[in-house]
C-alpha positions as a Markdown table, in Angstrom:
| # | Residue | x | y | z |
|---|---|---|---|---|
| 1 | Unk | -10.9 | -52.7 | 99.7 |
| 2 | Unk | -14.2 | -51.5 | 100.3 |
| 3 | Unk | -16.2 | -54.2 | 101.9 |
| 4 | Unk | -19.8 | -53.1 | 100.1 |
| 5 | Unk | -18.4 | -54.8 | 97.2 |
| 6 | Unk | -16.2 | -57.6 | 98.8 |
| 7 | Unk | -19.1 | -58.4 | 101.1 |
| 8 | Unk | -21.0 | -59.7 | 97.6 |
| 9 | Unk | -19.0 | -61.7 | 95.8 |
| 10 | Unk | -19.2 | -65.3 | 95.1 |
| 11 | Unk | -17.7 | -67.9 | 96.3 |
| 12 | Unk | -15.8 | -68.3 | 93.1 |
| 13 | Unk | -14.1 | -65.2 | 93.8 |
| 14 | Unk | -11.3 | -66.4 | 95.8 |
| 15 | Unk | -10.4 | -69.2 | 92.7 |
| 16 | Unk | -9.9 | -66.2 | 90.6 |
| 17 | Unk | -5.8 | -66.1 | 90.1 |
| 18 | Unk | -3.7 | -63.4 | 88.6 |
| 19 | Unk | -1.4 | -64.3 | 85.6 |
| 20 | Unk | 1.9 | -64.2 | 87.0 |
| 21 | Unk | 3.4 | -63.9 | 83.5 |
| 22 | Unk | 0.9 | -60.9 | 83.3 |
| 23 | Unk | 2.5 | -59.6 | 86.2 |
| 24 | Unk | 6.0 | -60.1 | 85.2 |
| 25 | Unk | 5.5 | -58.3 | 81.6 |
| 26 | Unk | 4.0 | -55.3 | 83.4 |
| 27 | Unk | 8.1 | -55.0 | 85.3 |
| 28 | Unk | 10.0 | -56.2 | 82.4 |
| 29 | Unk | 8.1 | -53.5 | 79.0 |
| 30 | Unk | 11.5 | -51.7 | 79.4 |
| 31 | Unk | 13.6 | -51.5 | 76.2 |
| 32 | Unk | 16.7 | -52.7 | 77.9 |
| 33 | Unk | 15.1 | -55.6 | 79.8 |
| 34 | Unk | 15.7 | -58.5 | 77.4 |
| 35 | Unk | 12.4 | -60.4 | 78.1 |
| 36 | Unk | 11.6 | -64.2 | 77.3 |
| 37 | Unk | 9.1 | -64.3 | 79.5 |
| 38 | Unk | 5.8 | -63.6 | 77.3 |
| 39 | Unk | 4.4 | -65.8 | 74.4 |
| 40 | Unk | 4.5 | -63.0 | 72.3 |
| 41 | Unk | 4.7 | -63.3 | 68.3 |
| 42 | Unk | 7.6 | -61.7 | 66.9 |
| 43 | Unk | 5.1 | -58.0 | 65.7 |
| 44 | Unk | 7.8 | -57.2 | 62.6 |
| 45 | Unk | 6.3 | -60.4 | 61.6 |
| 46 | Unk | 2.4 | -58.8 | 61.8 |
| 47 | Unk | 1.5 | -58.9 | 58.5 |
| 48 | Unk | 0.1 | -55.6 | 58.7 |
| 49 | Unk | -0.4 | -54.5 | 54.9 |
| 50 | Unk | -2.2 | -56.9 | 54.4 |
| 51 | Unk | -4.4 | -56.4 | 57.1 |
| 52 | Unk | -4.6 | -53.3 | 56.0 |
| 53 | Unk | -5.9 | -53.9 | 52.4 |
| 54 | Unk | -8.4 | -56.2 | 54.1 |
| 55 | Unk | -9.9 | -53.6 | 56.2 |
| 56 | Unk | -10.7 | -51.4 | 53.0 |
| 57 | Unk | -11.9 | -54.6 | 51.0 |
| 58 | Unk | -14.2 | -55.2 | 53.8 |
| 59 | Unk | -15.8 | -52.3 | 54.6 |
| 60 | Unk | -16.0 | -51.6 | 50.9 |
| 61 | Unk | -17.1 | -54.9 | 49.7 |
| 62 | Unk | -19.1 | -56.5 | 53.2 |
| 63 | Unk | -19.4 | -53.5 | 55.6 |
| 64 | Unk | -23.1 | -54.1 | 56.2 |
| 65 | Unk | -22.3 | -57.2 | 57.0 |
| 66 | Unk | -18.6 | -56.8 | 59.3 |
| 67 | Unk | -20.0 | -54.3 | 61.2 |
| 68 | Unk | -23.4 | -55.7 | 62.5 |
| 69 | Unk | -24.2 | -58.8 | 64.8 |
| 70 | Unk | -23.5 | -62.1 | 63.6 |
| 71 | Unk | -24.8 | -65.6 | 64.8 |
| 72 | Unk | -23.2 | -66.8 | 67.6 |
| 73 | Unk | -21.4 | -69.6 | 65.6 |
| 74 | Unk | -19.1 | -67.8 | 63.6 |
| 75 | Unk | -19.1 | -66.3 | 60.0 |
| 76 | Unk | -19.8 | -69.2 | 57.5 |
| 77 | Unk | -17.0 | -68.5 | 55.3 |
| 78 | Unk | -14.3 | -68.4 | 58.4 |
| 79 | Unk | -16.0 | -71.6 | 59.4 |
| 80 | Unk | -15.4 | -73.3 | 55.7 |
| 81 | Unk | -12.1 | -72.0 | 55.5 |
| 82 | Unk | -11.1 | -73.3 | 59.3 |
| 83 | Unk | -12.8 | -76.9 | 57.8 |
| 84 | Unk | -10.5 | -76.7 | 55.0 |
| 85 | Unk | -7.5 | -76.2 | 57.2 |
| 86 | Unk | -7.9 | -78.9 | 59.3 |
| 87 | Unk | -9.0 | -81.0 | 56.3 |
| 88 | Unk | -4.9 | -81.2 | 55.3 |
| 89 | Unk | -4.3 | -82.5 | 59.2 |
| 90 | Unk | -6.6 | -85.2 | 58.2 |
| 91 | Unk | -9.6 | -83.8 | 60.7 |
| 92 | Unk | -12.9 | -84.0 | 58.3 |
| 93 | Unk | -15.6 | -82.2 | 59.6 |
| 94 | Unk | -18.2 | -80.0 | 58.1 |
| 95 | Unk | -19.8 | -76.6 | 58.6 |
| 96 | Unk | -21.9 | -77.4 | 61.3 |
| 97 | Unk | -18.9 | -79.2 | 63.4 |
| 98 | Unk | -17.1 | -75.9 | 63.8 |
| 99 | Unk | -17.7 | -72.9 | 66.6 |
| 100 | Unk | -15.7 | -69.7 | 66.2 |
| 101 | Unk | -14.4 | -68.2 | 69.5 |
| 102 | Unk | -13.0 | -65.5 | 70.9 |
| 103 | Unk | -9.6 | -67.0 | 71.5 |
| 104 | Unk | -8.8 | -70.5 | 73.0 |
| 105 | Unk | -8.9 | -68.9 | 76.2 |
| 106 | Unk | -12.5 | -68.9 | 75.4 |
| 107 | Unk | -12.8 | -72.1 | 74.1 |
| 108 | Unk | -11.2 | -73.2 | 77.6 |
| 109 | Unk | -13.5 | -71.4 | 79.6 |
| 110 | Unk | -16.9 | -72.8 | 77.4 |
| 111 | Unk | -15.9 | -76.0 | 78.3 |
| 112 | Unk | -15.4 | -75.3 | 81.7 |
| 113 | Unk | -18.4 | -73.7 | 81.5 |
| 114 | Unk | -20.1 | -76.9 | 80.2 |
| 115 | Unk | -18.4 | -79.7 | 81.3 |
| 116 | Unk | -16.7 | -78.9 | 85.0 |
| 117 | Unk | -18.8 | -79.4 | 88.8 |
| 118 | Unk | -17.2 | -78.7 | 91.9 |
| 119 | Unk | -15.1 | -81.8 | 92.4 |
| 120 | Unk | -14.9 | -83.2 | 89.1 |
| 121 | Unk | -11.6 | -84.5 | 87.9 |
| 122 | Unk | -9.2 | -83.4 | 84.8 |
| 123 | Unk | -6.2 | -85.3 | 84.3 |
| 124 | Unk | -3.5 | -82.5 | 82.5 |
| 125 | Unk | -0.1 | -82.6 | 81.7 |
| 126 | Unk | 2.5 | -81.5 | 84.7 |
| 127 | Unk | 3.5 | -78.5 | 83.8 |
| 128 | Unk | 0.5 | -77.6 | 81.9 |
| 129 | Unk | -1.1 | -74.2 | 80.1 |
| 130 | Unk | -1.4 | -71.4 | 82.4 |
| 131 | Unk | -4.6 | -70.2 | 80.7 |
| 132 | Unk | -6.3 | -73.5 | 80.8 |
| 133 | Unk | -5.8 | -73.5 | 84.8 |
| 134 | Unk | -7.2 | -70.0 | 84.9 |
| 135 | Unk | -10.0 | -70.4 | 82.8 |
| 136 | Unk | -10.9 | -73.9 | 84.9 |
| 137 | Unk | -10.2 | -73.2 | 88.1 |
| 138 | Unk | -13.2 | -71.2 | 89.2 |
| 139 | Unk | -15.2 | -74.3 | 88.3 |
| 140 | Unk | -14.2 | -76.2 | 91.1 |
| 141 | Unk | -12.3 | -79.1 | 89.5 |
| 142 | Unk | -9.3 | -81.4 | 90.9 |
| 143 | Unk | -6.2 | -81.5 | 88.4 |
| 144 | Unk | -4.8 | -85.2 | 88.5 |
| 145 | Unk | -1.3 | -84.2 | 86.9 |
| 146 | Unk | 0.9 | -86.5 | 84.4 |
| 147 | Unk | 4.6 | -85.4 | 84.3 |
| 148 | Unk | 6.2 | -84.9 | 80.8 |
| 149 | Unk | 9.6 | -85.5 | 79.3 |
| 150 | Unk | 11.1 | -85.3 | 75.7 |
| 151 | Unk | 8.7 | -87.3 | 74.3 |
| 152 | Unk | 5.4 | -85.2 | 75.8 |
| 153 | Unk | 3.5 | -86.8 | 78.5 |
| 154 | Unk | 4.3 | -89.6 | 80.3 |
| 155 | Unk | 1.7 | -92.1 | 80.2 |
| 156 | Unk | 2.7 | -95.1 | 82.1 |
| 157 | Unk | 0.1 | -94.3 | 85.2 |
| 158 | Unk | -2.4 | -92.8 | 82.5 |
| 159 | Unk | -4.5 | -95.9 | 83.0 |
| 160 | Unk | -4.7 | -96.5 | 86.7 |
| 161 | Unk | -5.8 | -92.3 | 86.5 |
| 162 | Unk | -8.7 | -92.9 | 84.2 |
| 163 | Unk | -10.1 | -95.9 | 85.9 |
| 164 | Unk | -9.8 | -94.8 | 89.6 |
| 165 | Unk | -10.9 | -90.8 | 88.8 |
| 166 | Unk | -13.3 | -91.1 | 86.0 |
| 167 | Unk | -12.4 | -88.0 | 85.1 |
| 168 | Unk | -14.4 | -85.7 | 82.7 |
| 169 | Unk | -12.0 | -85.2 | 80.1 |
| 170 | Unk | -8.3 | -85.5 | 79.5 |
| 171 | Unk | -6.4 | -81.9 | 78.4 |
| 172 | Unk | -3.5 | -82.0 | 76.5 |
| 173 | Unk | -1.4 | -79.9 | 74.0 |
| 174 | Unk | 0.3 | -82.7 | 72.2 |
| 175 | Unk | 2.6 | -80.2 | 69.8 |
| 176 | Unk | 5.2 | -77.7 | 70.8 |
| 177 | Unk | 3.7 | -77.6 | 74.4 |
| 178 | Unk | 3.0 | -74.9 | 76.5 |
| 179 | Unk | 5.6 | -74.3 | 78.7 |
| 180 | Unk | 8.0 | -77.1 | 77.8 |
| 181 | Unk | 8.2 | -77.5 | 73.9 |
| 182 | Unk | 8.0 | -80.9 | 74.3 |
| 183 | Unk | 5.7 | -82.7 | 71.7 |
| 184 | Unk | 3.4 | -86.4 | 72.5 |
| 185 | Unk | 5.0 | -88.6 | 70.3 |
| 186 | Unk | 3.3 | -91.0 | 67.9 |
| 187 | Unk | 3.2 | -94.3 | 69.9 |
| 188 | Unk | 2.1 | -92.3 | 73.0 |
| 189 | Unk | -0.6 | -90.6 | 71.0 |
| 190 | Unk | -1.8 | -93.8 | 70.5 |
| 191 | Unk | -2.0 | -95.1 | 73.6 |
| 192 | Unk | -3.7 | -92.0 | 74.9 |
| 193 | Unk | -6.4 | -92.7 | 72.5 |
| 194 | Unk | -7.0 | -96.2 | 73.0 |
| 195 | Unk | -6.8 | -95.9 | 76.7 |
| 196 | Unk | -9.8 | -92.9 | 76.6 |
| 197 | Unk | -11.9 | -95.0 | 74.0 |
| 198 | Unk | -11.5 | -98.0 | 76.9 |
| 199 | Unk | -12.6 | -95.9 | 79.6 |
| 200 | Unk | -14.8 | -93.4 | 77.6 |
| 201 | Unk | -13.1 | -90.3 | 78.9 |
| 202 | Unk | -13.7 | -87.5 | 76.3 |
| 203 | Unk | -9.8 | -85.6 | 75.1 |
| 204 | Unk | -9.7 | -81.5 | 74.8 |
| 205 | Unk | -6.7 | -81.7 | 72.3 |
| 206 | Unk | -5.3 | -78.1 | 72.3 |
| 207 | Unk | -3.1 | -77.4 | 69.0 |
| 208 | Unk | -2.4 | -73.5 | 68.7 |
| 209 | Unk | 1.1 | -74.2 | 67.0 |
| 210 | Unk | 0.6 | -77.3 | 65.3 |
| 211 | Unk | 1.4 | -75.4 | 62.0 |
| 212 | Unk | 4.4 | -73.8 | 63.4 |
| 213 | Unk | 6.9 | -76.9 | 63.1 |
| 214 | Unk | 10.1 | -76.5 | 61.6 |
| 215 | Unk | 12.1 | -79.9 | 62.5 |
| 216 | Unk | 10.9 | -83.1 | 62.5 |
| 217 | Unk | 7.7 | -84.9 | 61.4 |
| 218 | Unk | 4.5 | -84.1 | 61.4 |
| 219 | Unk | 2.3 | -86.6 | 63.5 |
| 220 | Unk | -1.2 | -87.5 | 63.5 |
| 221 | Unk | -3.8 | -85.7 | 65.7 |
| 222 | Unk | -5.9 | -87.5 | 68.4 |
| 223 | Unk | -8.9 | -86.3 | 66.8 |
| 224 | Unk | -7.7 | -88.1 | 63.8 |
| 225 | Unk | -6.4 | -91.0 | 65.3 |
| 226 | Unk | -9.7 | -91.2 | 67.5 |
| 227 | Unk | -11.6 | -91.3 | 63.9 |
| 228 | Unk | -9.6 | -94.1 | 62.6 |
| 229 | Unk | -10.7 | -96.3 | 65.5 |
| 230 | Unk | -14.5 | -95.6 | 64.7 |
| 231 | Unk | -16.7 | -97.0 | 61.8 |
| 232 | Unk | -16.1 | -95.3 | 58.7 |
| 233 | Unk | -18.1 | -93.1 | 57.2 |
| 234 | Unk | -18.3 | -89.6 | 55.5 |
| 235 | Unk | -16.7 | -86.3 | 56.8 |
| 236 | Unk | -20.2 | -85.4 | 59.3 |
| 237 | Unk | -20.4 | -88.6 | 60.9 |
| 238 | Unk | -16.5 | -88.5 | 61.4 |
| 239 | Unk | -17.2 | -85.4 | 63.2 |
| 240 | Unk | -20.5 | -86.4 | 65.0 |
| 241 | Unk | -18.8 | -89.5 | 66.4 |
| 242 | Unk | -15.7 | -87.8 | 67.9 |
| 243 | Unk | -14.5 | -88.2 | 71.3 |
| 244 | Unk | -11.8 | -85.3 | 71.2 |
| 245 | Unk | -12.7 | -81.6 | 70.6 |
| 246 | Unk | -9.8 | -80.1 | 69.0 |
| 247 | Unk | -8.8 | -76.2 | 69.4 |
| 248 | Unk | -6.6 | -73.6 | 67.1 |
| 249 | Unk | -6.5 | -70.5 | 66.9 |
| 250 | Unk | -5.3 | -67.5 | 64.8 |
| 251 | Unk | -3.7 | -65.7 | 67.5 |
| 252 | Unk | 0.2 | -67.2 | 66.7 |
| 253 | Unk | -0.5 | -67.7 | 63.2 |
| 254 | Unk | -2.2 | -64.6 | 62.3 |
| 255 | Unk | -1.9 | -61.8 | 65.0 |
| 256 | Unk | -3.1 | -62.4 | 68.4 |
| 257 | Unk | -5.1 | -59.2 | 68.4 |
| 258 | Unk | -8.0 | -60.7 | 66.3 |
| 259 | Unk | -8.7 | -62.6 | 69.5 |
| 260 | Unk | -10.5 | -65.3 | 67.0 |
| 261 | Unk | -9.9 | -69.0 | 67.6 |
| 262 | Unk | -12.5 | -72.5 | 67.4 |
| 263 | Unk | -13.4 | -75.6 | 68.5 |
| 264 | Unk | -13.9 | -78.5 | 66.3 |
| 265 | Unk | -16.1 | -81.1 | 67.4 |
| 266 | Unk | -19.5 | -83.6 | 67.6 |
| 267 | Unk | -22.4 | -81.7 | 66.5 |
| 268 | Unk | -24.5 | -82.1 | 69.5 |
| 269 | Unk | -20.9 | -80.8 | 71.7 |
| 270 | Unk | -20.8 | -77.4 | 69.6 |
| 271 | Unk | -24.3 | -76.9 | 69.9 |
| 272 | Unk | -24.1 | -76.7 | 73.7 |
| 273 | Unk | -21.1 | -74.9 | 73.1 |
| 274 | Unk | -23.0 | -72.4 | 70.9 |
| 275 | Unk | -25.8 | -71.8 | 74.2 |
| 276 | Unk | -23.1 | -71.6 | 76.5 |
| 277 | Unk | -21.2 | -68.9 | 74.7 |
| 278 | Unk | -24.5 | -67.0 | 73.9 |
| 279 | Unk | -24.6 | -65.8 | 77.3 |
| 280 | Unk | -21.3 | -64.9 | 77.2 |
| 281 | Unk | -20.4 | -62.2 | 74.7 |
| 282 | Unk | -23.5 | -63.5 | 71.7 |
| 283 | Unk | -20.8 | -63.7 | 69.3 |
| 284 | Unk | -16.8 | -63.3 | 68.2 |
| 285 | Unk | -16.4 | -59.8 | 66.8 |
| 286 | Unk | -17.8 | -60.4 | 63.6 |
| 287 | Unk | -15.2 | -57.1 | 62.0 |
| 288 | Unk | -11.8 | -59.8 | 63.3 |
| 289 | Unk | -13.8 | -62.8 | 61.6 |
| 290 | Unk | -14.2 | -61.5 | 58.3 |
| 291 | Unk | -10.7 | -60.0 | 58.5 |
| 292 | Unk | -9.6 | -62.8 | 59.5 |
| 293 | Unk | -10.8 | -64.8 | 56.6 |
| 294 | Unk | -10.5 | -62.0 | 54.3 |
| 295 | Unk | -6.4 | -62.1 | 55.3 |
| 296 | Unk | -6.0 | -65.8 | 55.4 |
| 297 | Unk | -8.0 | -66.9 | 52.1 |
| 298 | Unk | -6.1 | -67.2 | 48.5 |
| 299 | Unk | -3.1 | -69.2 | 49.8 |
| 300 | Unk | -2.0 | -66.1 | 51.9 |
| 301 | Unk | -2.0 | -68.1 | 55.4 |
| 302 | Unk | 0.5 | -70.9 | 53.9 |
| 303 | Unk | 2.4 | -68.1 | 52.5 |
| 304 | Unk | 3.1 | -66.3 | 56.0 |
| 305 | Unk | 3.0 | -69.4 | 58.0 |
| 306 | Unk | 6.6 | -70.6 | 56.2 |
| 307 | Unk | 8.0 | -67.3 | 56.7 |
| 308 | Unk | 7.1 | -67.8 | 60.4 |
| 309 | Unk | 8.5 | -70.9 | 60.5 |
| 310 | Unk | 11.7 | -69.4 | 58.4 |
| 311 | Unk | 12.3 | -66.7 | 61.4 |
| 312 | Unk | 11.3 | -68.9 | 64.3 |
| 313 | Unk | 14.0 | -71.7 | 63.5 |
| 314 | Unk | 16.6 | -69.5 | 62.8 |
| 315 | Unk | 15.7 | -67.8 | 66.7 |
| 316 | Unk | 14.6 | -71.7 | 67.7 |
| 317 | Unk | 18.4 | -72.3 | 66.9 |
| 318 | Unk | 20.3 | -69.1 | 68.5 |
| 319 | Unk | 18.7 | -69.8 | 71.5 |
| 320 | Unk | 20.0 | -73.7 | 71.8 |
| 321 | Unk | 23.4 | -72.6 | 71.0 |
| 322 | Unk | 23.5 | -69.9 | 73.4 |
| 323 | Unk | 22.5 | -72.3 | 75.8 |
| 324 | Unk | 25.3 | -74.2 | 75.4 |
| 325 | Unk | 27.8 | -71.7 | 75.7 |
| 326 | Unk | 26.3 | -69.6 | 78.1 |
| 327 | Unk | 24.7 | -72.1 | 80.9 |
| 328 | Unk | 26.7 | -74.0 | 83.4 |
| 329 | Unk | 26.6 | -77.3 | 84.3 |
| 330 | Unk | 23.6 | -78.8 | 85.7 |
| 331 | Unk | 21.4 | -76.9 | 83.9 |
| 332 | Unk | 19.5 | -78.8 | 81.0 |
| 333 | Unk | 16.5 | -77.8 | 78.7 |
| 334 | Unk | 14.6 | -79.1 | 75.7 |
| 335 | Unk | 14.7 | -79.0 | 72.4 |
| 336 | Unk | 11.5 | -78.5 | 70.5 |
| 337 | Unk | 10.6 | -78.9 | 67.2 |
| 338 | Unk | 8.8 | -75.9 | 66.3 |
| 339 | Unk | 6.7 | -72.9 | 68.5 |
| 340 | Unk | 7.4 | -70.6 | 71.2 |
| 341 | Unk | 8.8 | -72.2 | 73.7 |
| 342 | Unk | 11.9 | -74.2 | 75.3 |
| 343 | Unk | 11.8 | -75.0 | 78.9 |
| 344 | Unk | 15.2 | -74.9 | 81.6 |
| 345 | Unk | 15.9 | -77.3 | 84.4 |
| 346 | Unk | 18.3 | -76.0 | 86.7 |
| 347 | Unk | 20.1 | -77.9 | 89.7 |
| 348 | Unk | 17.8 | -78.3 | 92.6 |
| 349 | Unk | 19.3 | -75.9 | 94.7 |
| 350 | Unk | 18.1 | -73.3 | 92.3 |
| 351 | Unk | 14.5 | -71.4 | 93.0 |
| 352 | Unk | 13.7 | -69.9 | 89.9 |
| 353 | Unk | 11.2 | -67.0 | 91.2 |
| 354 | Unk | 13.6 | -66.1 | 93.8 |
| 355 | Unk | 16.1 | -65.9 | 91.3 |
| 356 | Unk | 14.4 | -63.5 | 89.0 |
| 357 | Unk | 15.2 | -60.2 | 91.1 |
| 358 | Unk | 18.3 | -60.9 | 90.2 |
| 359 | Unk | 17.9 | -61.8 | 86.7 |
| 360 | Unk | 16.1 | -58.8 | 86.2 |
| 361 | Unk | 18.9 | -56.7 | 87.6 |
| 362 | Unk | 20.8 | -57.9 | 85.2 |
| 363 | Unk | 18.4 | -57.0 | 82.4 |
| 364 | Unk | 16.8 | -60.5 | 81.0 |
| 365 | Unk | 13.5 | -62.2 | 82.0 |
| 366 | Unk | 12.1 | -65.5 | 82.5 |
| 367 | Unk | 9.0 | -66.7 | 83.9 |
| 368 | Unk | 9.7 | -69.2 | 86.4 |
| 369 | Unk | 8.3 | -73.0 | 85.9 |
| 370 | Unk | 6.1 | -73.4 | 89.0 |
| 371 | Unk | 3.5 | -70.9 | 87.9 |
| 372 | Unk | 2.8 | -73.9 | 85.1 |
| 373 | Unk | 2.6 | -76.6 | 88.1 |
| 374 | Unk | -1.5 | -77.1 | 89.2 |
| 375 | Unk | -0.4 | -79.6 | 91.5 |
| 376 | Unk | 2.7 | -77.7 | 92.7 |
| 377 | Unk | 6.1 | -78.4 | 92.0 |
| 378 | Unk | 9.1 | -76.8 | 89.5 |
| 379 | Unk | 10.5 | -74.7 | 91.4 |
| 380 | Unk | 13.9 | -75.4 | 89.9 |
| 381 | Unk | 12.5 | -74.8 | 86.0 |
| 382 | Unk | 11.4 | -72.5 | 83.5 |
| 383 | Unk | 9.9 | -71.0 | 80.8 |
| 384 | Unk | 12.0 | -69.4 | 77.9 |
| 385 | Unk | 9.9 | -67.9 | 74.9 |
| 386 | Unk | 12.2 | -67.3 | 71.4 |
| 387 | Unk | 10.0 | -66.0 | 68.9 |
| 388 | Unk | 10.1 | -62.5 | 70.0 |
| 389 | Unk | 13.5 | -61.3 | 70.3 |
| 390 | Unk | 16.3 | -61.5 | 67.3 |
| 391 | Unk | 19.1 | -63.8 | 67.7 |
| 392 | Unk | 21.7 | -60.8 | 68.5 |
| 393 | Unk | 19.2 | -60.2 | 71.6 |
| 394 | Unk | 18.7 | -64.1 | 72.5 |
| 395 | Unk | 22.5 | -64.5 | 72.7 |
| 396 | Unk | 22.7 | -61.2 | 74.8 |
| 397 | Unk | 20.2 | -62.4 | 77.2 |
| 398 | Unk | 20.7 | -65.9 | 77.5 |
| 399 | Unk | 24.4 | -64.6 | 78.6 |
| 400 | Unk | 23.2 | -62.5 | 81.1 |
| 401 | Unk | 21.1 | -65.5 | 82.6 |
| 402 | Unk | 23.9 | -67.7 | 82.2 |
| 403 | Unk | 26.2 | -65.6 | 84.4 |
| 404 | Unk | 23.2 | -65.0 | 87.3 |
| 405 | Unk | 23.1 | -69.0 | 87.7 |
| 406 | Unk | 26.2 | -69.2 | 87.7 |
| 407 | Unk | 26.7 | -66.7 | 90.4 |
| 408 | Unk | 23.6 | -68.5 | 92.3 |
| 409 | Unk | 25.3 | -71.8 | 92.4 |
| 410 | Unk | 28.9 | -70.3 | 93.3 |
| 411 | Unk | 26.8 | -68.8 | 96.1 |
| 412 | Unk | 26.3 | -70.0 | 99.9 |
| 413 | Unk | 23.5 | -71.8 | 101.3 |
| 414 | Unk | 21.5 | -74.9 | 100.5 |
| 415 | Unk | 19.3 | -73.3 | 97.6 |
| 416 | Unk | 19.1 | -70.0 | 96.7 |
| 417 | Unk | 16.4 | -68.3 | 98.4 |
């Protein structure tokens, strides 16, 4: 490394990590590596005509205005449409309650950017979103960590965490999460938001999938369950009152090339936002936005979301019963109700990264659990994505990774190292 450059960098520098799921899709892009490893949408699912009939509309119809700078807080149609969507969740906001970003990683990283000091506490989930680690941990924070379980996060210490760390917000993705599948039930959800009204601790509920559910019930949002414990009052004052700032994103719904997701939230939150951002990148490529809304409009978005949903179950539910046939005993895993993502416990004597030469070998990929840990931990767990490979390839590989753990354990030595 040539130390003109090293010899300038900031401090900050050394806090920058590498994605080590980034890492591992760079080994496995070989067609006969069966991966689970990335978050990846399932691309025969890209809804590609009629992204393609939107680019002519567009440039035919609004070309002077998708190709030129836009305002840094989104195009005002995306920005009614996204108010609309989250209207059905229950979350009533208006116009000026609504940034448009350039992915949630970017919505992570404004807040960072606005909210996080060197030293300042943010209680998460254990294991928790890769990207939201990256995108704060340049800023200096401590991660206070709250394991989860079938139910989502445990809360039982989630009191004695607020009051002795007064931490600067709480960060939790309370459907489908990210790694474990696991979703924050509805007395828990509760409780979370009573407990950070009581000790005024502000809540960055992150929801990409929230749309993607195909079992169960749908259950209320903290933004909306933090609105039903304030004064009433219209849609704006809903929204200018709120103590959560809520985040979606088109990228699993849509395709995750648009790079276009938002932040919902208090007026005077978005317009900091809005300056942070400005120095940033000025604004989300205004071309994805109006694509994005020119695709989605017209009852198009509900159309492709149950399609989605259609596909995902049916890979949702190849998975689970090759795990059963295919796993030995000892291992266990979740069960999740809609999204990406299920998550594997094995026996304790099992290291999931040293395991994954092998697995490799054997042609399947995982990404192994401890990468999602902030506060270290999991080295016994993973992360198994099923929405991009076809059930005849889920079965295939979830064989292949039952017979490596089951050489593993057969094996000598205390753990497998």
């Amino acid at each position: 490394m040539d130390t003109f450059w090293k010899s300038r960098w900031a401090g900050r520098e050394a806090l920058f990590k590498a994605s080590e799921i980034r890492d591992i899709l760079r080994i496995v892009d070989r067609p006969e590596v069966i991966s689970f490893a990335g978050g990846l949408p399932a691309p025969e699912l890209f809804p590609v005509e009629e992204f393609r009939a939107a680019c002519e509309r567009t440039l035919a119809a609004h070309g002077d205005i998708a190709l030129q700078y836009g305002t840094v807080e989104g195009y005002v149609p995306l920005r009614e449409m996204i108010a609309r969507h989250v209207s059905r969740l229950g979350i009533e906001v208006g116009l000026d309650n609504v940034l448009i970003t350039s992915g949630t990683q970017q919505s992570l990283d404004l807040i960072g950017r606005l909210f996080l000091d060197d030293g300042d506490v943010v209680v998460c989930e254990e294991p928790t979103y890769l990207g939201a680690i990256q995108a704060w941990r340049p800023y200096g924070p401590r991660f206070v960590t709250l394991p989860v379980d079938e139910d989502g996060t445990r809360i039982e210490q989630l009191e004695d965490m607020l009051r002795q760390n007064s931490p600067k917000f709480l960060y939790l993705m309370p459907n489908f999460q990210n790694p474990a599948g696991v979703t924050l039930s509805e007395l828990r959800r509760q409780r979370v938001v009573e407990l950070a009204a009581r000790y005024q601790v502000p809540i960055v509920e992150d929801d990409p999938n929230v749309q993607l559910r195909f079992g169960g019930e749908h259950l209320t949002p903290l933004y909306v369950l933090d609105a039903d414990r304030r004064p009433p009052g219209g849609p704006q004052a809903r929204g200018d009152q709120a103590h959560v700032l809520y985040l979606g994103t088109f990228s699993k719904l849509l395709a995750p090339g648009l790079r276009v997701g938002w932040v919902v939230g208090p007026k005077s939150v978005i317009a900091e936002l809005v300056l942070a951002k400005q120095g940033v990148d000025m604004h989300t490529g205004t071309l994805t936005q109006v694509l994005a809304h020119e695709v989605g409009r017209n009852g198009f978005l509900d159309r492709h979301v149950g399609a989605l949903c259609r596909v995902y179950r049916e890979r949702r539910d190849a998975m689970l019963q090759a795990l059963e046939v295919g796993m030995p005993a000892g291992v266990r895993w979740t069960h999740p109700d809609g999204g990406l993502f299920l998550w594997l416990t094995f026996p304790e004597r099992i290291d999931a990264e040293s395991l994954l030469p092998r697995a490799l070998e054997r042609g399947v990929a995982y990404v192994p659990g401890a990468t999602f840990h902030v506060a270290g931990g999991g080295s016994n767990t993973a992360r198994l994505n099923f929405s991009h490979s076809d059930p005849e390839r889920i079965r295939a590989g979830v064989e292949r990774l039952g017979r490596v753990v089951e050489e593993a354990l057969a094996g000598a030595g205390p753990r497998v190292l």
